[in-house]
N, C-alpha and C positions, 0 to 999 in steps of 0.2 A: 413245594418246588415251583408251582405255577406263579405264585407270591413273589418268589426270587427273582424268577426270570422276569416278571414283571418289573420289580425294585433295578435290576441289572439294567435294562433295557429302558427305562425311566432316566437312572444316571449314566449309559452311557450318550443318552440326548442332551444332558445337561452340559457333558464335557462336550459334544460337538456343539451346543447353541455356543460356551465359555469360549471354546476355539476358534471358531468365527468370530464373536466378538472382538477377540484381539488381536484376528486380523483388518480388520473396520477398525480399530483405536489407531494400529501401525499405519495407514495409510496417512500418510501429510497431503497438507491441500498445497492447491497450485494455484494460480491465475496464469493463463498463457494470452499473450498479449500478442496480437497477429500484426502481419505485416501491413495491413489499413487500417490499424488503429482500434479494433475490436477487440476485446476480453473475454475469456472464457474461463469460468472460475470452477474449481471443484476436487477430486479425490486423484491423488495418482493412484491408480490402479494397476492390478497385475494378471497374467494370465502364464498358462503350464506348469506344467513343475518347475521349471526355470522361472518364474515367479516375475518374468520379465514384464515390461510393460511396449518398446518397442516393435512396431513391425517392420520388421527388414525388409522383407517382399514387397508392402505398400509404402515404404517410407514415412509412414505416420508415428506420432504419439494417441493415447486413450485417455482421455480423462472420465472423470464418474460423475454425474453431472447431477447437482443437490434436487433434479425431480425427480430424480430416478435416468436408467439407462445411461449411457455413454457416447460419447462425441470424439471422433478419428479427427486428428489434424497433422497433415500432409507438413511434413518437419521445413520444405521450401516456406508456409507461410508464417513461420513463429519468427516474431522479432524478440523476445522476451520471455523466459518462462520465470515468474517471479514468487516465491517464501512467504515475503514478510509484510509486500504491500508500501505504498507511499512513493518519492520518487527517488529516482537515484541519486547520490552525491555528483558532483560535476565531475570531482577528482575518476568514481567509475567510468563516466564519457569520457574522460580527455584519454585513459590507458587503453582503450580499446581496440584493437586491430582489425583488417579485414582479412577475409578467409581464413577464419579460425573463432571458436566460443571463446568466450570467460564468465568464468566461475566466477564469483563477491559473494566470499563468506562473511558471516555475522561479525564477525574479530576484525573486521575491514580490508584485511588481503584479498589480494585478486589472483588470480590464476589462470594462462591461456591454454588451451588444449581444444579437444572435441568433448561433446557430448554423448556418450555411447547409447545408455541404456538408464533408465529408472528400475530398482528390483526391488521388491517385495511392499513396496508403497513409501518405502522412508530412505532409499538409497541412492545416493547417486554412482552408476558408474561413469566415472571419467579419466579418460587417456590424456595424460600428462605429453608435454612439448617432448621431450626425451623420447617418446614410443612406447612409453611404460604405463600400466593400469590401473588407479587405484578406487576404492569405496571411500565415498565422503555419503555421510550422516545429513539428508534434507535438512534436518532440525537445527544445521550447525550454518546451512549456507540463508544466503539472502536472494539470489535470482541468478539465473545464466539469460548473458549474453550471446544471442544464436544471430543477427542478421545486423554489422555493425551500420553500415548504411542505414536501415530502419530501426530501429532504437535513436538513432539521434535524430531522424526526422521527427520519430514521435512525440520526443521530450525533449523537441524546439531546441536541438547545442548546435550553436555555433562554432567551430574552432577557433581558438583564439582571443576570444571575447570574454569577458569575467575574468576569472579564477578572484582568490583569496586578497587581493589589491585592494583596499578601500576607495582607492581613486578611479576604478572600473566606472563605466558606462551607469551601471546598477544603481550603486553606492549613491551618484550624484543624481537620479532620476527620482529615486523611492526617496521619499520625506515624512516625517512624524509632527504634523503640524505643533505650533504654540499655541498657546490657549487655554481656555474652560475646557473643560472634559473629563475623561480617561486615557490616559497615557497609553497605548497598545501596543508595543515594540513588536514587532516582528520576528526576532529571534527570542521570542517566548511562548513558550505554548500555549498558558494559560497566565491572566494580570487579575489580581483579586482587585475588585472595586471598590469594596467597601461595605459594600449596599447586601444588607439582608432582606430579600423579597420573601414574597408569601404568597401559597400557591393560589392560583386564581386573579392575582394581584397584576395589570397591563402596566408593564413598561415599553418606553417608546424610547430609541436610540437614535443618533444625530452623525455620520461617523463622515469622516473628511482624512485627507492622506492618501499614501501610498506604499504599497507593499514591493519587495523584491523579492520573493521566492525560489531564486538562485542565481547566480552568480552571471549569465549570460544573457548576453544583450537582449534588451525587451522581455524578458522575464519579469515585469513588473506588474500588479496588481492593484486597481479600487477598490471598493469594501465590497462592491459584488463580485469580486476576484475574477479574475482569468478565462474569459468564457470559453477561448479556445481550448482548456486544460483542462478534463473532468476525470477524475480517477473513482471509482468503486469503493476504493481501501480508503478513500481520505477521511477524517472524523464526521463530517453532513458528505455523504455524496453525491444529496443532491443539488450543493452548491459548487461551483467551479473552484481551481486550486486557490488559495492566496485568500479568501472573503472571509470577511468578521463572523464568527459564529460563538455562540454562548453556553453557557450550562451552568447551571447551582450545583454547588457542591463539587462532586464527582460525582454526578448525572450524566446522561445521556447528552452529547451535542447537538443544539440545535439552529436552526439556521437565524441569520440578524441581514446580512449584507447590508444595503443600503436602502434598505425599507423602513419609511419614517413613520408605517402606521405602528399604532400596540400591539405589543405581543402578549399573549396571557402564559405568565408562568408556568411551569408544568410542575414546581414543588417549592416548598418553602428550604430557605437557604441560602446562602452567600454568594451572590455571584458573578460569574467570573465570564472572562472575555478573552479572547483567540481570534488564533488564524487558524484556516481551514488547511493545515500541511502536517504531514507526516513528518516532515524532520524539520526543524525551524535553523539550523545551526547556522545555515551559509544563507540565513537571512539578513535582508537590511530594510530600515525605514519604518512605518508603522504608523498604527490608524489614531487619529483625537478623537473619541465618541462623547456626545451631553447626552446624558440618562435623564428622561423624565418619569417619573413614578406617579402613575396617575389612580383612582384611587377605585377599588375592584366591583 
């Protein structure tokens, strides 16, 4: 009998560690981006049986913060609570309204309303323009728009300026020199070189141009990109938006900008050349680099 209880009491700890666990798996991460330009990345979390995450009484959000414990943010200073990381389409800035959220799902519809509540770490509640309430799936959207004045300070929009027009401001500023080189386009993620390196092997890069990184005025970048612009989520974070960065293979990204000394490879492998952007689509212009391979 003592056997059993033991064995009982053994699996039912197993089912509460399995239980917890997939409450820890359910919970999506967030980045909340505040209204002076600070990020705060980590778990949406919930608390009561109502599994809510909201405090009403303080007007705050909780996040779960990757050292452990949790961080209150007062819902006045969020400009941004963001999914997926990278930066917004412009097409998201230009639909935006004031005094009122939106929603940008993954499927690229947008949606005005408020933002109620976060519940159970994967859910959004959100109150539809009608009055009406519904559950959107974190996993489905890309970020809410909470502060529309700051969101477009943040990510430098202009009104007015860009959009989709090849004859914009952008278009005719950002250039992809002639030349020896490597051809870089800017609306490419990643340009194979040609060149199979070998680890431990110093190549030295040469890189000339200019990048547009979106569609609105002065948005354009050198190969040490954008210093005003540094995201978390972008492939180097710790290069600014729009800079030349590399990797072999499908490696790790690492940093190039406009540093003429060697770099010592990190693996043997083909490789390859970028922008440091999260979405290349509504780029223009791009970088000439001379690769030299000099000898390990």
């Amino acid at each position: 009998m003592r056997r059993n209880l033991l064995f009982t009491g053994f699996a039912a700890l197993l089912l509460c560690a399995a239980a917890g666990s997939r409450l820890v798996a359910a919970a999506e991460r967030a980045t909340f981006i505040l209204t002076d330009g600070a990020r705060v990345s980590g778990t949406i979390v919930f608390h009561t049986d109502a599994r809510t995450n909201f405090r009403s009484d303080k007007r705050e959000f909780n996040v779960g913060l990757d050292a452990g414990g949790e961080r209150a943010i007062p819902i006045d200073q969020i400009a941004v609570i963001d999914f997926v990381g990278g930066r917004p389409e412009r097409a998201e800035l230009d639909a935006l309204k004031n005094d009122t959220h939106m929603l940008v799902m993954r499927d690229g519809s947008m949606r005005t309303g408020l933002l109620l509540d976060f519940i159970g770490g994967d859910t959004i509640r959100w109150k539809k323009e009608d009055g009406g309430e519904e559950n959107v799936m974190i996993r489905d959207a890309k970020r809410i728009f909470m502060s529309t004045p700051n969101a477009r300070s943040i990510y430098n929009y202009r009104p007015g300026a860009g959009g989709s027009n090849p004859g914009s401001s952008n278009a005719s500023t950002a250039s992809l020199p002639e030349g020896a080189g490597v051809a870089v386009p800017g609306n490419q993620s990643w340009t194979d070189t040609g060149i199979t390196v070998q680890v431990g092997q110093r190549i030295s890069f040469k890189a000339s141009g200019t990048v547009a990184y979106s569609t609105g005025a002065g948005q354009v970048a050198p190969p040490e990109g954008d210093a005003r612009v540094k995201d978390p989520t972008l492939p180097v974070p710790a290069l600014p938006l729009g800079a030349l960065i590399g990797r072999i293979g499908n490696g790790v990204p690492f940093a190039i900008g406009n540093t003429t000394e060697p770099i010592i490879m990190p693996a043997r492998g083909r490789l390859q050349l970028g922008i440091n952007d999260n979405g290349v689509n509504d780029n223009s212009g791009g970088f000439r680099v001379v690769i030299t391979q000099n000898a390990r």
